[in-house]
C-alpha positions in Angstrom: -14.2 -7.5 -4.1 -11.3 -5.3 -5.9 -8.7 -7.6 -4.2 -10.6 -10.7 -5.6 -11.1 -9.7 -9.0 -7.1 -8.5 -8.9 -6.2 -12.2 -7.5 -7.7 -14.1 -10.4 -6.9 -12.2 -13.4 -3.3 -12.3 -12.0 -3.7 -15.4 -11.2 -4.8 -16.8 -14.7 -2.2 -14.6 -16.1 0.6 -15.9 -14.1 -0.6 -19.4 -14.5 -0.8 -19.3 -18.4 3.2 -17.5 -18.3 4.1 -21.2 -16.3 2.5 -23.1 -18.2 4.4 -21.3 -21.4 7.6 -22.1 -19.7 8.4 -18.4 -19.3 11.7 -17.4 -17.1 11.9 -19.1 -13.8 11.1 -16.9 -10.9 14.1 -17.5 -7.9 15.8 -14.6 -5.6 19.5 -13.9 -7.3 21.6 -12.9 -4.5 24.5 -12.3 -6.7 22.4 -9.9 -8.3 19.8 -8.8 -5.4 20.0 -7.9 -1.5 18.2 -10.0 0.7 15.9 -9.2 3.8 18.4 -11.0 6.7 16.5 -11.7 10.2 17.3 -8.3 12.0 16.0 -6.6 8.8 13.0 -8.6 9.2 12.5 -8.1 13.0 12.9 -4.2 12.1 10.2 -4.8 9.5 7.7 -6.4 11.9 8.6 -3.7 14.7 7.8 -0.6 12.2 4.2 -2.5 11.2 3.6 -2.7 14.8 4.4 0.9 15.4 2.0 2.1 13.0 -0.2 -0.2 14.6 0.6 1.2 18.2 0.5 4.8 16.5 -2.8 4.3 15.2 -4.5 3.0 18.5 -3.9 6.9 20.0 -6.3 9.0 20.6 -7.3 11.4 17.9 -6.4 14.9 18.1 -8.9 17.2 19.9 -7.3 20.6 18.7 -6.1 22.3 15.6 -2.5 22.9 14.9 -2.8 24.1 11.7 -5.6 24.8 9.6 -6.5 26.5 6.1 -4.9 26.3 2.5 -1.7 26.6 1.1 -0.4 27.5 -2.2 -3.3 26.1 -4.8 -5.6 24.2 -2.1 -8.1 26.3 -2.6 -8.4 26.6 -6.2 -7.9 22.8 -6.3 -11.1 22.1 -3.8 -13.5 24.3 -5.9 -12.6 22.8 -8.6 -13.3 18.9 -7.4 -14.6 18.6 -4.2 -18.3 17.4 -5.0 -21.5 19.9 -3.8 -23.7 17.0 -3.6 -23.4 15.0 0.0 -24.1 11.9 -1.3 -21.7 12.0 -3.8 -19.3 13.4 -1.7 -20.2 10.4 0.3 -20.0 7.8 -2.2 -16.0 9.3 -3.6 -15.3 8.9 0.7 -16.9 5.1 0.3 -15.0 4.4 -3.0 -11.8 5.7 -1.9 -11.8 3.6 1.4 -12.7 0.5 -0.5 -9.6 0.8 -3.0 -7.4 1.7 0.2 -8.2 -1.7 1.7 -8.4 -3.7 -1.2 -4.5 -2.2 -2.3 -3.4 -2.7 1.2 -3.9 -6.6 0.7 -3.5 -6.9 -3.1 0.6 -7.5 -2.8 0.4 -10.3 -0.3 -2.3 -11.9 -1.7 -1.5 -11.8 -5.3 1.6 -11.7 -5.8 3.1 -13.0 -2.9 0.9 -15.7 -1.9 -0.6 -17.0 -5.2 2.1 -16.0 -7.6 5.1 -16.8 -6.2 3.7 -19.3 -3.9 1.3 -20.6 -5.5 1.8 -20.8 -9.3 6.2 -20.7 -9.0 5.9 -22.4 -5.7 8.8 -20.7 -4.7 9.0 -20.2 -0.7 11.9 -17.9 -0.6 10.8 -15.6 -3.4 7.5 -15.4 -2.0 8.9 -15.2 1.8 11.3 -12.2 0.6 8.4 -10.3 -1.3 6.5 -10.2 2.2 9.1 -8.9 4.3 9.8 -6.3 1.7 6.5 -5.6 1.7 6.4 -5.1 5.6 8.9 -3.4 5.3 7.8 -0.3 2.9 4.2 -0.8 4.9 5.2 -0.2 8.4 7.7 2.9 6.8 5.2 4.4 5.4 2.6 4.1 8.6 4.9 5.4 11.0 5.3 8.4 9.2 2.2 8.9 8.0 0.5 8.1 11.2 2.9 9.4 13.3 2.8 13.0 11.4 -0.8 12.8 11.5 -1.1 13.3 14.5 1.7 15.7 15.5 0.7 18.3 12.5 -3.2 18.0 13.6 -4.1 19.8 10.0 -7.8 20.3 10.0 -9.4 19.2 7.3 -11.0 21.2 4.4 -14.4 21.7 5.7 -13.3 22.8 9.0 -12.6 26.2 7.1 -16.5 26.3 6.8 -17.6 25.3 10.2 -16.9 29.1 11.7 -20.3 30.5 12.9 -22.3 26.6 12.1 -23.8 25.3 14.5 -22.2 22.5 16.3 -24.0 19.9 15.5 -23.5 20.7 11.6 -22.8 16.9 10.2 -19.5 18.5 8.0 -18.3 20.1 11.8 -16.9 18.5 14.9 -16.1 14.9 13.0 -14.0 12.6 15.6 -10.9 13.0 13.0 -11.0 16.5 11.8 -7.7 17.3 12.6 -5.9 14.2 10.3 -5.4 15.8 7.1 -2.3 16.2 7.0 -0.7 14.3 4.7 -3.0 12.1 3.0 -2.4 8.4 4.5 -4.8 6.7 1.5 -2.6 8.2 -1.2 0.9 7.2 1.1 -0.6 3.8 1.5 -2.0 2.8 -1.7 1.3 4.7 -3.6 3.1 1.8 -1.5 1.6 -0.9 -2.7 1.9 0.1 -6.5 5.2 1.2 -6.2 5.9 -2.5 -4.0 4.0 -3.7 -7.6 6.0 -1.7 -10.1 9.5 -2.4 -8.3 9.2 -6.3 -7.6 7.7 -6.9 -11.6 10.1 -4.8 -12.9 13.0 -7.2 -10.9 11.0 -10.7 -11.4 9.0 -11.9 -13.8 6.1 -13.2 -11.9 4.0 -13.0 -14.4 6.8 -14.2 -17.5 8.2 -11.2 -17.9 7.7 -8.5 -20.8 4.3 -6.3 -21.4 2.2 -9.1 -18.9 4.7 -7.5 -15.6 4.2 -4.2 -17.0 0.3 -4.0 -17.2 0.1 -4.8 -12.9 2.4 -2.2 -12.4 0.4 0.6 -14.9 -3.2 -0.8 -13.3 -2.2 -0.3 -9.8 -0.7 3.2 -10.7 -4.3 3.7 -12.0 -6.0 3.0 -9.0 -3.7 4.6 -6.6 -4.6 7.8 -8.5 -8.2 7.3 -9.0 -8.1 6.8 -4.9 -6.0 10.2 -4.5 -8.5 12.1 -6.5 -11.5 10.7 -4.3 -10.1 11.8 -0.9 -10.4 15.8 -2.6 -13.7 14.7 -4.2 -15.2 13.3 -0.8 -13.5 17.0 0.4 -11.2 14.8 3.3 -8.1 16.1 2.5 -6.5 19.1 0.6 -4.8 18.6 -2.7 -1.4 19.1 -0.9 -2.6 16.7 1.9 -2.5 14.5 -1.2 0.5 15.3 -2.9 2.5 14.8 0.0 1.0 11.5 0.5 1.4 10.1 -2.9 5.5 11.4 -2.9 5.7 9.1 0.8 3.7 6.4 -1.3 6.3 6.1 -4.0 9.3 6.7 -1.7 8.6 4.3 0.6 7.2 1.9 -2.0 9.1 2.0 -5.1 12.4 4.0 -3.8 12.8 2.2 -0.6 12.9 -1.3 -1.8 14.5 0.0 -5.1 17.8 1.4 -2.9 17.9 -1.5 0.0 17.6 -4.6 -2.0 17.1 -4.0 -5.6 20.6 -2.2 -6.5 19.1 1.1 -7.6 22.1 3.6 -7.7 24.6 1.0 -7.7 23.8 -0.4 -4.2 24.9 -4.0 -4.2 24.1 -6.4 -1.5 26.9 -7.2 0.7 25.9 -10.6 2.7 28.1 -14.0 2.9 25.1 -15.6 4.7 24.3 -19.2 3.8 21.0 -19.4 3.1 18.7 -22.6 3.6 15.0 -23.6 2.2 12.0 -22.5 4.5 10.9 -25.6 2.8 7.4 -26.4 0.6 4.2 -24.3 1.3 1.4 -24.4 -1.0 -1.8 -22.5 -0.8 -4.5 -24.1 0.4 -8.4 -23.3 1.0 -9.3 -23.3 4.8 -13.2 -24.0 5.8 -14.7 -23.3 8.8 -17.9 -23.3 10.7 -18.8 -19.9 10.2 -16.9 -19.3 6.7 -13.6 -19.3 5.3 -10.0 -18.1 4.4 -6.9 -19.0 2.8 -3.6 -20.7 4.5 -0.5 -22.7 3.2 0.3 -26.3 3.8 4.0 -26.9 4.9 6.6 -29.7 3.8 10.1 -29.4 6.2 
């Protein structure tokens, strides 16, 4: 539903900034790095890692458990008394984790730059950047996940509960450490923030600005849930929202944008993946989305 209601107000947005005539949307490479095929392969390997990562068994002992520095005070302050509500900020929180996972490829990648600029090689290099700052950010989030084994906050109360106490013995108490819905959905606003701030998929201006302000927004509103739902402690959190804009602002910022003076260095001649437009796919049993393809 988030994703949806995302995808057509950008949509309408970045339709009404064509129709305007606002500044075309094309990949510079005198002025930008590109994703070249080993990059890409890398980028594919690393979402497949996380993937791989992610299929492991959960850890069935504590390595480290308890607060640090202002957890505590930070948990009585927000974590909510109530279990339903504590239950609904756990519900919330997953929803805007999966609906930010999707939102760049859908929106910006696939009916932005595909769809409204019909432009195959920006939209093909926003993917693969995208891929890119996703499969970092899984590996290390995954992969430290499970080699900290941080108990989570209400853990600290289970001592002297019985076992089958509904806040003890969860099959993923020992993942909170770091925060992987903060690292993830800090990925896909910083992948928002850094491509609008390069391109102006939606014309340019205020209109590339508000995407990258509104997914900041939601990124934080999801952080705060994870304490509220009482999954993770506020450093858990922290940690995972610094890896979030690291891997998705920094990351692409550094490798292909030319932050700090990088500049791409690539003689490559470059030719047309050809013309895809988005298309509406029906089936039996529902529907999706796909592209047609012109070579």
């Amino acid at each position: 539903m988030l994703a949806s209601l995302l995808a057509a107000g950008a949509f309408a947005l970045a339709s009404t900034a064509r129709a305007e005539q606002q500044p075309t949307v094309e990949w510079n490479d005198d002025q930008y790095r590109r994703i070249r095929w080993p990059e890409g392969v890398a980028s594919l390997a690393l979402v497949g890692g996380a993937v791989a990562i992610d299929q492991l068994p959960y850890p069935d002992h504590v390595g480290w458990r308890g607060p640090i520095l202002f957890d505590d005070g930070a948990r009585d302050l927000l974590r909510a008394r109530d279990p339903r509500a504590s239950h609904l900020a756990s519900v919330w929180s997953d929803n805007l984790f999966y609906g930010m996972a999707v939102a760049p490829f859908v929106i910006d990648n696939y009916l932005v730059a595909l769809g409204v600029h019909q432009s195959t090689d920006v939209s093909m290099q926003l993917t693969l950047i995208d891929l890119q700052a996703f499969g970092f950010a899984g590996v290390i989030t995954l992969g430290t996940e499970h080699l900290v084994a941080r108990a989570r906050p209400p853990f600290s109360d289970c001592s002297g509960l019985d076992s089958t106490d509904p806040r003890c013995n969860l099959r993923d108490d020992y993942r909170s450490f770091y925060a992987g819905h903060p690292a993830a959905t800090f990925t896909a606003a910083g992948l928002t923030c850094a491509h609008h701030q390069h391109l102006p998929l939606y014309g340019g201006g205020a209109a590339d600005v508000v995407p990258c302000v509104v997914m900041v927004g939601l990124a934080t509103t999801t952080s705060m849930l994870r304490i509220v739902a009482d999954r993770h402690w506020s450093s858990d959190v922290l940690v995972g929202v610094a890896v979030g804009i690291g891997s998705g602002y920094f990351l692409p910022s550094i490798l292909h944008y030319g932050m700090f003076g990088t500049k791409k260095v690539d003689t490559t001649v470059h030719t047309s993946y050809g013309s895809f437009t988005p298309t509406p796919l029906a089936f039996m049993k529902g529907g999706g989305l796909g592209v047609a393809a012109v070579f």
